[in-house]
PLY file of the C-alpha trace (Angstrom):
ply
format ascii 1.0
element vertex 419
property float x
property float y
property float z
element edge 418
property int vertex1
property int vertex2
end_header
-0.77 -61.20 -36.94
-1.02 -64.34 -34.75
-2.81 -63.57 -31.32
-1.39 -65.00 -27.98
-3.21 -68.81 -27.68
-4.20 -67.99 -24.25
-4.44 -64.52 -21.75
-1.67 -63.22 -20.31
-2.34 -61.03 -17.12
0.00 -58.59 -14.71
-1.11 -59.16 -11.24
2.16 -58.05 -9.14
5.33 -55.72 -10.05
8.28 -54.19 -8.24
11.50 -52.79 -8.07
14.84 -52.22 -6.22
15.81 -48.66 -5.36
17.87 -47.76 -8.46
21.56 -46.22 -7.92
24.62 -47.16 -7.54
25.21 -49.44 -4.36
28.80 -50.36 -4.03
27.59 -52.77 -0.94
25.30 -54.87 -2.67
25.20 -57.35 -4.85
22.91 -58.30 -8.13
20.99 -60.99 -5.86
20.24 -58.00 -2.98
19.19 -56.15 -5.05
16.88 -58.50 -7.03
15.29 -59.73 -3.38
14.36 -56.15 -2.99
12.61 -56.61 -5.73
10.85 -59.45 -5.51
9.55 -58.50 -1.76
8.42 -55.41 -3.47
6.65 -57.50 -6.13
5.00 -59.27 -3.15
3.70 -56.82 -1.37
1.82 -55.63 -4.99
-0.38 -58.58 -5.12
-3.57 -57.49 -3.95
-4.67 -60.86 -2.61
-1.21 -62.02 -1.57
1.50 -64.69 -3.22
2.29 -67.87 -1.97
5.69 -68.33 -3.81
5.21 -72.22 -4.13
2.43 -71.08 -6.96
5.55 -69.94 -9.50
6.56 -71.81 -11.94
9.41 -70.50 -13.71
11.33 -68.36 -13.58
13.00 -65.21 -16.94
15.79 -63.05 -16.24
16.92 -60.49 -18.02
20.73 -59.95 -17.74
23.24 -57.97 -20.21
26.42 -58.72 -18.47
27.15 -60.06 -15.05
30.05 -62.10 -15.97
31.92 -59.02 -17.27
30.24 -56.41 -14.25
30.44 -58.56 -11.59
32.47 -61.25 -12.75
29.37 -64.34 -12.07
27.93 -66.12 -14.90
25.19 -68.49 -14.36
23.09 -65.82 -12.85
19.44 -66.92 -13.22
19.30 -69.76 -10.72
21.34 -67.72 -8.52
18.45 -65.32 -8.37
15.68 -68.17 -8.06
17.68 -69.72 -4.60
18.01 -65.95 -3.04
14.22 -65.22 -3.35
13.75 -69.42 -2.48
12.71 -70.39 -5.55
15.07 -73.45 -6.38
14.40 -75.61 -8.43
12.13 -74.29 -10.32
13.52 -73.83 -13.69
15.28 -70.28 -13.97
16.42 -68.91 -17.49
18.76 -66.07 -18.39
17.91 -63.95 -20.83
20.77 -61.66 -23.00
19.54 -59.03 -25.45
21.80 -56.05 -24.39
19.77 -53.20 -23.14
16.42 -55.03 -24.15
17.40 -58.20 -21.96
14.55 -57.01 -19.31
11.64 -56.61 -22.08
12.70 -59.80 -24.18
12.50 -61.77 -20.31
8.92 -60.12 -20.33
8.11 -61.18 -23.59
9.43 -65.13 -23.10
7.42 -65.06 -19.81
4.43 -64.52 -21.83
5.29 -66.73 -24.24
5.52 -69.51 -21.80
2.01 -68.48 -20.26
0.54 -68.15 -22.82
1.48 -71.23 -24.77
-0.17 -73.20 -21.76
2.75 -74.55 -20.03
2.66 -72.52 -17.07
0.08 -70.82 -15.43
2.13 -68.45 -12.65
5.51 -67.12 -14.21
8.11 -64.41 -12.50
10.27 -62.30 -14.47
12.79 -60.54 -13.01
15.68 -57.83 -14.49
18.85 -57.47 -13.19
22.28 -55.33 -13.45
25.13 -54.18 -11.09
27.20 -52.01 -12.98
28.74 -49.53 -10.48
31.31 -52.32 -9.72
33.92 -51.09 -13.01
34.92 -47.60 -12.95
33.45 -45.61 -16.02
36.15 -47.13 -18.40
35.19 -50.66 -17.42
31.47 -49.86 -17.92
32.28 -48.73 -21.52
34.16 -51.48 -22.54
31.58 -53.79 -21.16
29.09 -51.47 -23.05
30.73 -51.70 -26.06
30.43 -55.75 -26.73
27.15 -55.02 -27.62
27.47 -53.27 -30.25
29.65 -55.02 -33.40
32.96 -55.54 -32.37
34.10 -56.16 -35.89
33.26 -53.36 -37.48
32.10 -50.49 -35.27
34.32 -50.82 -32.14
37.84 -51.09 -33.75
37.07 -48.21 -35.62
36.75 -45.72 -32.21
32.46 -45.91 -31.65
31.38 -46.00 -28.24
27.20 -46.02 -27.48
27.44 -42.23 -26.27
28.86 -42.08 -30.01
26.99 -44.13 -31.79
23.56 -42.21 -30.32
25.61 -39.07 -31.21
25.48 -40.49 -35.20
21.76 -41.07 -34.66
21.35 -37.58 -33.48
23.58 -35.83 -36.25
22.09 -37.68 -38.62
18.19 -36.56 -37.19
19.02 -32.86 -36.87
20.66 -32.85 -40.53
17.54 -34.50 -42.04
14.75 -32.65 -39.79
16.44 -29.51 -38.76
16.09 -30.18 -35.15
17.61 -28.51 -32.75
19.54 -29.37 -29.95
17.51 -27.99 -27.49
15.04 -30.53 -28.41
17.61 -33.46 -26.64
17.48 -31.10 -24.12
13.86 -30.77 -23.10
13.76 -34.43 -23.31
16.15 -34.77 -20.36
14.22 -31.70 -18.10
10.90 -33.46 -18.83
12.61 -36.84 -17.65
13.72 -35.16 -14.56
10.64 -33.28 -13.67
9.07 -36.81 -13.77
12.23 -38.43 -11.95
11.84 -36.15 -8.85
8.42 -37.62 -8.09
9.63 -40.90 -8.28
10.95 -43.01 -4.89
12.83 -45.36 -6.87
14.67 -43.14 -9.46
18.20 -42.60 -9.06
18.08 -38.87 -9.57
15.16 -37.94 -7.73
16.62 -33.93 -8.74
15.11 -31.54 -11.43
17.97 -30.15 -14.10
17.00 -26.62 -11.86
17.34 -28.24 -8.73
20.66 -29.26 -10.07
21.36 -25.77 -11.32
20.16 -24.33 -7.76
22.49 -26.93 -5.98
25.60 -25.85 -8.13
24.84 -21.97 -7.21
24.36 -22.69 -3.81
28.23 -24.60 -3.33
29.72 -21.79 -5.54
28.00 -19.01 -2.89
29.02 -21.25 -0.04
32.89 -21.95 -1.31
33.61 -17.79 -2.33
33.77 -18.74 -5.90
32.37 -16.79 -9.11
28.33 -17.43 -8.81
27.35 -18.88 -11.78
24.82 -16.38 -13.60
22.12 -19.19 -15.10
18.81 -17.48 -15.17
17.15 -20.81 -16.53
17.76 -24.65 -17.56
18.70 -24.29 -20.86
21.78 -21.22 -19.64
22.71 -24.31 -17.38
22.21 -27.20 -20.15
24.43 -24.26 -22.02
26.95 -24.26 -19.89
29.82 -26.07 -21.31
31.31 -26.35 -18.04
28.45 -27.38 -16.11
27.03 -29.82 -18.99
29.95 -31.21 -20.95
29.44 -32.65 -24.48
30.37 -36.34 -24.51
29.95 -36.82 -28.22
28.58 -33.94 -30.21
25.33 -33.19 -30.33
25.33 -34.84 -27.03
25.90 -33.67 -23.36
26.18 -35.20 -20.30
22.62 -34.45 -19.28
21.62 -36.12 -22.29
23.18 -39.84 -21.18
21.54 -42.14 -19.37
23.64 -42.84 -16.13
25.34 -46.24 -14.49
23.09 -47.62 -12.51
22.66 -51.05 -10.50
18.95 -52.19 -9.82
16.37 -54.79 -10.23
12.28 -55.31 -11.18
10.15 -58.26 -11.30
6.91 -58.81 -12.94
4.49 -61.63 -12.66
2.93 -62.92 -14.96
-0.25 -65.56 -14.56
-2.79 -67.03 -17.46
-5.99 -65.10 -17.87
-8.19 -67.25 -16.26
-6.62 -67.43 -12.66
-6.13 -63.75 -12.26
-8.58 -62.89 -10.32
-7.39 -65.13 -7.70
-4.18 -62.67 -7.75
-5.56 -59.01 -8.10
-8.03 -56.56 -7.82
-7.11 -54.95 -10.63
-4.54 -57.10 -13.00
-3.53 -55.56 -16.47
-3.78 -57.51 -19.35
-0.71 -57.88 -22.37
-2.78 -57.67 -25.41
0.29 -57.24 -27.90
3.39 -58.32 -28.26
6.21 -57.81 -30.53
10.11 -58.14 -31.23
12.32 -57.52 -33.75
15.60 -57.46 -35.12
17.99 -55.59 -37.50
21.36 -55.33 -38.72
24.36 -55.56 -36.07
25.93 -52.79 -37.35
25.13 -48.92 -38.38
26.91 -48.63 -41.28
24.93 -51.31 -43.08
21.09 -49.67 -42.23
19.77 -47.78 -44.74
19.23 -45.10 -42.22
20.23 -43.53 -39.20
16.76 -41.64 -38.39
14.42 -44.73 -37.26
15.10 -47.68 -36.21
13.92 -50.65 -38.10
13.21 -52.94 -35.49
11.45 -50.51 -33.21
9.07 -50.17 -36.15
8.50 -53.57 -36.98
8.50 -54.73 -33.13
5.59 -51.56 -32.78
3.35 -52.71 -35.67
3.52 -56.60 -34.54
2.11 -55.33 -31.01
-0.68 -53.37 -32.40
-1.59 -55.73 -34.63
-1.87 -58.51 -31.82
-3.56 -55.81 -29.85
-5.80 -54.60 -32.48
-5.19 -50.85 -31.83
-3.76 -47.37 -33.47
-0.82 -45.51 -32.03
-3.41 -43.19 -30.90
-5.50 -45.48 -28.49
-1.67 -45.76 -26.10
-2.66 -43.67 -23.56
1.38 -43.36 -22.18
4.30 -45.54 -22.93
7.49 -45.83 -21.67
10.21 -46.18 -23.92
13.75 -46.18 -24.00
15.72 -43.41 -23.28
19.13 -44.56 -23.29
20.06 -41.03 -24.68
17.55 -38.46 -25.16
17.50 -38.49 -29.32
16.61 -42.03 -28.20
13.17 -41.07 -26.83
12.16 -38.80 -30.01
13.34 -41.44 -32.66
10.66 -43.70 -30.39
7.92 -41.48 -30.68
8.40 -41.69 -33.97
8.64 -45.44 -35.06
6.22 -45.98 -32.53
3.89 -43.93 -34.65
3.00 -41.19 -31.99
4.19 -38.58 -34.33
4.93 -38.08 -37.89
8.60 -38.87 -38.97
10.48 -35.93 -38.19
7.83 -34.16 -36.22
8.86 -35.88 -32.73
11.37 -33.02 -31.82
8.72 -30.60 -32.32
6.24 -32.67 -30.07
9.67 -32.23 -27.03
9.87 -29.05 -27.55
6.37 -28.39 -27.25
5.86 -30.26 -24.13
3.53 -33.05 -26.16
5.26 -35.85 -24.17
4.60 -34.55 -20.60
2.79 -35.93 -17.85
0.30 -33.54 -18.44
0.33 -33.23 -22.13
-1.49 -35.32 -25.06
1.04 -38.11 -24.61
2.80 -38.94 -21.69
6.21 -40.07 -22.17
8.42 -41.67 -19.92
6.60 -40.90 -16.53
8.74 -42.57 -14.21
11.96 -40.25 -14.98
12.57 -42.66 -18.23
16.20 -44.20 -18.19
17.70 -40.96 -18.00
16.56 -39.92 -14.74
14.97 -43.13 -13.39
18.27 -44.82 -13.94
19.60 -47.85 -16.46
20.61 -50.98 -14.66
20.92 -52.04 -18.42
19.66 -55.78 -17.85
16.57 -54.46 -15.60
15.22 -51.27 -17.25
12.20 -53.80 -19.91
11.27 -55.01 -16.69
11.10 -51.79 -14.44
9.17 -50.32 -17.41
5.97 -52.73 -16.76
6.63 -51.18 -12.57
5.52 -47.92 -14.29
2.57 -49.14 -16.25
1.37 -51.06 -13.80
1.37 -48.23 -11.63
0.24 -45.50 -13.69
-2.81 -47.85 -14.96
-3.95 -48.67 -11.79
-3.79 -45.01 -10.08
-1.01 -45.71 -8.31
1.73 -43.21 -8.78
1.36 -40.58 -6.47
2.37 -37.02 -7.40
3.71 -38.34 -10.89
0.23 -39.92 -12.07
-1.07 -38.84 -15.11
-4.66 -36.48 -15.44
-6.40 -38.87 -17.44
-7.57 -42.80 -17.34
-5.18 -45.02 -18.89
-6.45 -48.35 -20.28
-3.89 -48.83 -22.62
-0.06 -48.40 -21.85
2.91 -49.43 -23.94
6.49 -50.15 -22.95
9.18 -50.08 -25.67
12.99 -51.68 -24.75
15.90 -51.61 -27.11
18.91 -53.72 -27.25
22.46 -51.88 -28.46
21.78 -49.54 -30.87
18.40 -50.44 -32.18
19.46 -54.72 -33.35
16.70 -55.37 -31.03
13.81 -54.11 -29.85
10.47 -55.44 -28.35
7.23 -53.76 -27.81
4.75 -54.88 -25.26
0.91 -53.31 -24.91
-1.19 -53.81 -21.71
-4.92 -53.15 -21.15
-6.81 -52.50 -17.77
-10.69 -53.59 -18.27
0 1
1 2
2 3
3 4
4 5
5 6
6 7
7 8
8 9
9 10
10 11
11 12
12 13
13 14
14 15
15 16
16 17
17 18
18 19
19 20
20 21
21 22
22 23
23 24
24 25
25 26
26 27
27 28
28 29
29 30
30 31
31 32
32 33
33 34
34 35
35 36
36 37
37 38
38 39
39 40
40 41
41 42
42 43
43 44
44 45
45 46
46 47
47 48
48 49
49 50
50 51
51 52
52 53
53 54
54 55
55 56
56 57
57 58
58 59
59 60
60 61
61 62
62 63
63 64
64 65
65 66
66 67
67 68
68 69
69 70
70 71
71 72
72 73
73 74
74 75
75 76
76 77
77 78
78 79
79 80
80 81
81 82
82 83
83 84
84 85
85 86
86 87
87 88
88 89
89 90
90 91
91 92
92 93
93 94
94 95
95 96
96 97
97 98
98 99
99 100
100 101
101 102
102 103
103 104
104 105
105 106
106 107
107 108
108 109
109 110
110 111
111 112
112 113
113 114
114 115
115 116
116 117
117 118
118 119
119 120
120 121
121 122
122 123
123 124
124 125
125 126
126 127
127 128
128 129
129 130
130 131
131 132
132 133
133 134
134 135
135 136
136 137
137 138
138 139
139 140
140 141
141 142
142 143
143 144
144 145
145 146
146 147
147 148
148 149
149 150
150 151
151 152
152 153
153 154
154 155
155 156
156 157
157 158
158 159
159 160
160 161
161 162
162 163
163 164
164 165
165 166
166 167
167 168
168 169
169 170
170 171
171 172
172 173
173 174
174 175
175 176
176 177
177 178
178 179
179 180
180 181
181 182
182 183
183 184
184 185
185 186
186 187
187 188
188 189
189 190
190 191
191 192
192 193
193 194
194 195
195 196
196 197
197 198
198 199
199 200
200 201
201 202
202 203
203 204
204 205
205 206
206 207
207 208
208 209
209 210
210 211
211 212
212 213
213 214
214 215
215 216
216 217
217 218
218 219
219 220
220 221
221 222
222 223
223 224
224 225
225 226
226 227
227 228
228 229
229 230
230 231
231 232
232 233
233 234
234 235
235 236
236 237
237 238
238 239
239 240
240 241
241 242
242 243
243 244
244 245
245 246
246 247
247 248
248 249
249 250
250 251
251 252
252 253
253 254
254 255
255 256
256 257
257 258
258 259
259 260
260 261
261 262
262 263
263 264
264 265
265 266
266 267
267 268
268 269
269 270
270 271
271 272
272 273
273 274
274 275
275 276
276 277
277 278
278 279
279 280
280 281
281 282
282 283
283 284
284 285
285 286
286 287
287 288
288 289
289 290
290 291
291 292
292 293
293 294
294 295
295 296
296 297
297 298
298 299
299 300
300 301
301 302
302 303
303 304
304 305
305 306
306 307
307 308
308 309
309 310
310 311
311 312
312 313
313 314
314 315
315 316
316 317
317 318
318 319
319 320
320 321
321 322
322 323
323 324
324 325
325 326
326 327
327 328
328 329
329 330
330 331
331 332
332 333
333 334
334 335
335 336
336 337
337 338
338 339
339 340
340 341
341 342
342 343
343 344
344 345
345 346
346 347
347 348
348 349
349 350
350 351
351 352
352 353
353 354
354 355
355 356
356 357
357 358
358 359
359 360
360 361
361 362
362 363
363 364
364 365
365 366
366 367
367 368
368 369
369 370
370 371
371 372
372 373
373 374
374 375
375 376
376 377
377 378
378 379
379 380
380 381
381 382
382 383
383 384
384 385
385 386
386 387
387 388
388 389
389 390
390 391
391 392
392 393
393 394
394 395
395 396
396 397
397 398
398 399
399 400
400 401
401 402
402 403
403 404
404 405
405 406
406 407
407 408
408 409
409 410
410 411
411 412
412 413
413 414
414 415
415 416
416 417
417 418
C-alpha cells in the first residue's frame, strides 16, 4: 500500500449545533462551524494562511434548491477566492472532502487546507427528503421497483439476522447505546436517552388523563408498536437516523508546520476509499459491505496497524444494522459476531471498543453531506481529552472514522494518531 508522500496533521475542528433549523440557511450554519473550528486552534488561525478549500455536499440543489455551493461557503466565512471544491458522494460526501483535503496536502500543493461538510435538509417535508434520498441509490433498478434507504437497510438487516441468527434487539441496543452517548453531547440533535424518552411519554400521558403507559424498561418501550413504529421490517423508528441540517470543518495542514497550529495536532496515518456495485441486487451479499472492507484494509495498511490497535472509531450509523455490519468489515469482530458484541455492551464508551461516542448518526444527527466531517469533531476530541462527560476511560492514540455513501457504493476510512 502506497503511503501519503508527505504528513498530514489535524490542528483545528468544529461543528454547527445539529437539528433542524427552519431559519437558517446551509451557509449559517457552516459559519458556525468554521468560528467553532477557530476557536480549536490552540495557537490561533489567521484565515489568510488557507489555501483551499473541500466541501462535502449530497444535495443542496434538490434541499435547498442552490447549486454551486462550495464558493458560496468560502465568501460567507471570507475566504474568496481561494479555490473552493464541492464534493458529492451521497452520505460519504463529508469523509471523501476529508480524504481529497489530504490528498491535496499531502501531495505538496498546499500546506493549510479547510474542509468543511454541509446539509440543510429540514427544508422538504419527510416525502421530499425521501425522494431526494432516494437518487442515491440506483434509480434504474432499485427505485422503480418500490426501495427506499429505510428499506434497503431493512434488506441488509433481514438478510444479517437470517444468516447469523441475530436478533432484533441487537438494532435495538445499538440505538440506546447511541443515545446514552448523544445525551452527553452539546451538539447532538437528541441530546435524550431512549428512557428519558420513555419517561417524557409517561409523564404527558399522566398529565393529559390518558391510559399510563406500563413500560418497566427500554426494550417494553422499543416494544411498543405504538410508541416505536416499524418503518420497514426489522426496522423501527428508533432505529433510523433522523433529518437533520448541520455543518463541521476540519483543517488540515502538512506535517511539518503543525506545530505552529497546535498543542496537540492528530496525525492521518491511513487512508482509504472504495467503491462497489450501484445496486443490491448485483452484490454477492447483503451481510458486509464490500467497499467498507476494502476502504478498511487500504487504511491499515497505509497506517501499518491491526483492527485491534483502533482505540474507538466512529462509523456510520445511518440505521443501526449499519453500525454492526461496520464492526464487522472493519474487522473489530468476527463476521457475524458484531450483534453479539451490541448486545453485550462491547461497543460502549466504557467497554473494549468504543463505538460511536458522540451519539453516532442516530442520535448525534445526519446532515447527510456533513456527518465524514463531524466524525473527525469526535476524534479530535476524544483523542485529545476533550469530551467532557462522554470521554472515554482509556488513552486513545489511534481513532478511526468510517463514512458510507448510499447503501455501501462508497465508503472511505480514515485513521488518525496522537504522538
Amino acid at each position: 500500500m502506497k503511503k501519503l508522500n508527505r504528513g498530514v496533521a489535524v490542528v483545528g475542528t468544529g461543528m454547527s449545533q445539529f437539528g433542524s433549523f427552519p431559519e437558517k440557511t446551509t451557509r449559517d450554519l457552516f459559519v458556525e462551524a468554521f468560528q467553532d473550528m477557530r476557536a480549536s486552534v490552540d495557537r490561533g488561525l489567521d484565515p489568510n494562511d488557507i489555501e483551499a478549500i473541500y466541501v462535502g455536499n449530497y444535495s443542496s440543489d434538490l434541499f435547498e434548491g442552490q447549486g454551486h455551493t462550495a464558493p458560496i461557503m468560502a465568501d460567507w466565512v471570507g475566504l474568496a477566492p481561494r479555490p473552493a471544491t464541492r464534493v458529492e458522494d451521497a452520505c460519504a460526501s463529508g469523509g471523501v472532502a476529508l480524504r481529497q483535503g489530504i490528498l491535496a496536502v499531502a501531495s505538496g500543493l498546499y500546506d493549510v487546507v479547510l474542509v468543511g461538510g454541509i446539509e440543510k435538509m429540514s427544508n422538504l417535508p419527510i416525502a421530499g427528503v425521501t425522494d431526494a434520498l432516494a437518487t442515491a441509490g440506483d434509480v434504474s433498478f432499485e427505485i422503480p421497483a418500490g426501495f427506499t434507504f429505510p428499506g434497503f437497510y431493512a434488506a441488509i438487516a433481514t438478510a444479517y439476522m437470517h444468516r447469523y441468527g441475530a436478533s432484533p434487539n441487537a438494532l435495538l441496543r445499538v440505538g440506546i447505546k447511541n443515545h446514552d452517548n448523544g445525551k452527553l453531547n452539546p451538539k447532538a440533535q437528541f441530546r435524550a436517552r431512549i428512557a428519558d424518552l420513555m419517561a417524557g411519554r409517561i409523564a404527558k400521558a399522566q398529565q393529559k388523563g390518558l391510559p399510563v403507559p406500563e413500560w418497566q424498561t427500554e426494550m417494553d418501550f422499543l416494544h411498543d408498536d405504538g410508541a416505536n413504529p416499524f418503518i420497514a421490517w426489522p426496522l423501527r423508528l428508533f432505529d433510523c437516523s433522523p433529518v437533520t441540517d448541520g455543518a463541521a470543518a476540519v483543517l488540515l495542514v502538512s506535517e511539518e508546520i503543525a506545530r505552529r497550529f497546535s498543542d496537540a495536532p492528530l496525525y492521518v496515518i491511513g487512508t482509504g476509499q472504495a467503491s462497489d456495485t450501484s445496486a443490491l441486487h448485483d452484490r454477492p451479499e447483503l451481510t458486509a459491505l464490500r467497499a467498507a472492507q476494502l476502504a478498511g484494509q487500504q487504511a491499515y495498511a497505509m497506517a501499518g496497524v491491526t483492527p485491534d490497535d483502533i482505540k474507538i472509531a466512529e462509523v456510520h450509523d445511518c440505521f443501526t444494522i449499519a453500525e454492526i455490519v461496520a464492526t464487522e468489515d472493519l474487522g473489530f469482530f468476527a463476521p457475524g459476531t458484531g450483534h453479539e458484541a451490541a448486545e453485550e455492551g462491547l461497543t460502549t464508551r466504557h467497554g473494549p471498543k468504543p463505538i460511536n461516542t458522540s451519539g453516532g448518526l442516530k442520535s448525534k444527527g445526519h446532515p447527510v453531506g456533513a456527518s465524514g466531517a463531524a466524525q473527525a469533531v469526535e476524534v479530535w476530541k476524544q483523542m485529545r481529552g476533550q469530551a467532557g462527560e462522554r470521554q472515554v476511560d482509556r488513552d486513545v492514540d489511534l481513532a478511526m472514522t468510517h463514512n458510507v455513501g448510499g447503501t455501501g457504493q462508497t465508503c472511505v476510512v480514515h485513521i488518525y494518531e496522537r504522538r
